[in-house]
N, C-alpha and C positions, 0 to 999 in steps of 0.2 A: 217843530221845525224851527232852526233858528234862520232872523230875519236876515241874513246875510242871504238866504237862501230862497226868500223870500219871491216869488213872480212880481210884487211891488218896489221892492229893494232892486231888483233885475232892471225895472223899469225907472227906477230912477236913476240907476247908473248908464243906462243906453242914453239917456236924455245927456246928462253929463259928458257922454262921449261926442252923442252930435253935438252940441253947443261949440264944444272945442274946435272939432274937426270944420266948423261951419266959420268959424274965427280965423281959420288958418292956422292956427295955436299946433306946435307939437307937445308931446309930453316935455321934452325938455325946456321949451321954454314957459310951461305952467310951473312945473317946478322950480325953475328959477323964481318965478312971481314968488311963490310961497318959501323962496327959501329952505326947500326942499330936493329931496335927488329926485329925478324923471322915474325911477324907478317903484316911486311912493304912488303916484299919479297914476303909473300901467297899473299897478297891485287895486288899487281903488275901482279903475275901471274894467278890468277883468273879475270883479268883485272875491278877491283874495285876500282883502282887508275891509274892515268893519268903517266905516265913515262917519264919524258921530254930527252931532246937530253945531257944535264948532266949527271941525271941521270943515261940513256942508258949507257952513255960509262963509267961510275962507276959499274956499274952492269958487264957490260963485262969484265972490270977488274979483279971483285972478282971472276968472275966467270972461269978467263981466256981466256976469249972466244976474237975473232978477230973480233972487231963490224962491219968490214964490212961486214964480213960473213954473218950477217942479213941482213944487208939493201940490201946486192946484191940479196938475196934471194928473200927479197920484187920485186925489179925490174927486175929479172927474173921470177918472177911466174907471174906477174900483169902488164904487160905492158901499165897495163891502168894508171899507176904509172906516166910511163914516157909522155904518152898523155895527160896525166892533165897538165902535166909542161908545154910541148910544146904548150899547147893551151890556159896557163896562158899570155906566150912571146905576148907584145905587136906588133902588124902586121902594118907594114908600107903598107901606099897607099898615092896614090897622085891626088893632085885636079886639075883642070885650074884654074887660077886664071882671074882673068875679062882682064888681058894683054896678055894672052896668053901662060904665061910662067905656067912649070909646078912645086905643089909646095906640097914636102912631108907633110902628114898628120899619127899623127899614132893615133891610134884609140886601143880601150882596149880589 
């Protein structure tokens, strides 16, 4: 599945939208902030465009918002967030080697 599509990606973009909405902010005038057309903003928030980690923290700019505020969001609601990473961390194990000595192996 790509994360655009993501139940995570979903919910970071809902948060994006209230922040806005909660500011009084329309899309027009975000995109103004960024020097962008209003029409980049709805594409972002309707999750029709990809939002990269640049972008993000431009967006929370215009928007005021405290970018961590989202991501902590993410990793408080989805723990599966952080079990993905721990389970990406390469796992060390060890072999005998034909001397007998033992000899770190790390595996993916």
């Amino acid at each position: 599945m790509k994360t655009i599509y993501s139940p995570e990606y979903q919910r970071l973009l809902k948060w994006l939208r209230a922040v806005r909405r909660e500011k009084g902010l329309t899309m027009r005038e975000v995109g103004a902030r960024l020097g962008l057309p209003h029409s980049w903003v709805g594409k972002i928030e309707i999750g029709e465009r990809r939002l990269d980690v640049v972008e993000y923290l431009r967006l929370c700019q215009a928007l005021q918002a405290d970018p961590h505020e989202g991501l902590n969001r993410l990793l408080n609601e989805t723990g599966k967030i952080a079990e993905l990473l721990r389970a990406a961390e390469p796992r060390a194990s060890y072999r005998s080697t034909r001397h007998g000595r033992a000899e770190k192996k790390v595996s993916p």
